[in-house]
C-alpha positions in Angstrom: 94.6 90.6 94.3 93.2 91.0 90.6 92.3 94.6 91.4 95.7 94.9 92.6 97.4 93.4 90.0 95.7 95.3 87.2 97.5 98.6 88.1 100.6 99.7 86.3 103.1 101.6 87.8 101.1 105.0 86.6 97.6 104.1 88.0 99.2 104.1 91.4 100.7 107.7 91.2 97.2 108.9 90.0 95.7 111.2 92.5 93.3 109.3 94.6 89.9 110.9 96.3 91.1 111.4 99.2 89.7 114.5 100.9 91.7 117.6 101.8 92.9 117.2 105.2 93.6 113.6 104.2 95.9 114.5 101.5 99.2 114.5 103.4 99.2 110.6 103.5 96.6 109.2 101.0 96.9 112.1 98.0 98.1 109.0 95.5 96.4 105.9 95.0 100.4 103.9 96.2 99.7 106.0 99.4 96.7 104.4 100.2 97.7 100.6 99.6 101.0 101.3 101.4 98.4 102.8 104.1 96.2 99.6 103.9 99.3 97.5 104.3 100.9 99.2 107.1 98.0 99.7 109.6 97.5 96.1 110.5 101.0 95.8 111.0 100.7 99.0 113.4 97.7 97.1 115.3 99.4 94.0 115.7 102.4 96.0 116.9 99.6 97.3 119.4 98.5 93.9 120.6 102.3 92.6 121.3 102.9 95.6 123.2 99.8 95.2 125.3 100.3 90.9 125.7 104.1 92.1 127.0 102.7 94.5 129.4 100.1 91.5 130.6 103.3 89.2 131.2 102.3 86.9 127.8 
C-alpha cells in the first residue's frame, strides 16, 4: 500500500513497460493496477459461476 500510495495522479498516466501486443490494456501504469484489481474479481466471478453450476 506504501508503493501505492506514493504515486501522484501523473506517475499513474506514465507509460508503463508493458510490451507491444500488451499495450491495448496495460500501456499506463493506472491500467495495470486497474488490471491487478479487476482480475481477482473476474476469477472469483469464475468460481460462483462454477459452485452455481455444482448446485452450491
Amino acid at each position: 500500500m506504501e508503493l501505492l500510495e506514493s504515486f501522484t495522479e501523473g506517475d499513474l498516466d506514465k507509460p508503463s513497460h508493458a510490451p507491444p501486443e500488451r499495450q491495448s490494456h496495460f500501456s499506463t501504469y493506472r491500467e495495470c493496477l486497474l488490471m491487478l484489481t479487476l482480475k481477482w474479481m473476474m476469477h472469483r466471478g469464475n468460481v460462483a459461476d462454477a459452485k452455481r453450476a455444482a448446485g452450491r
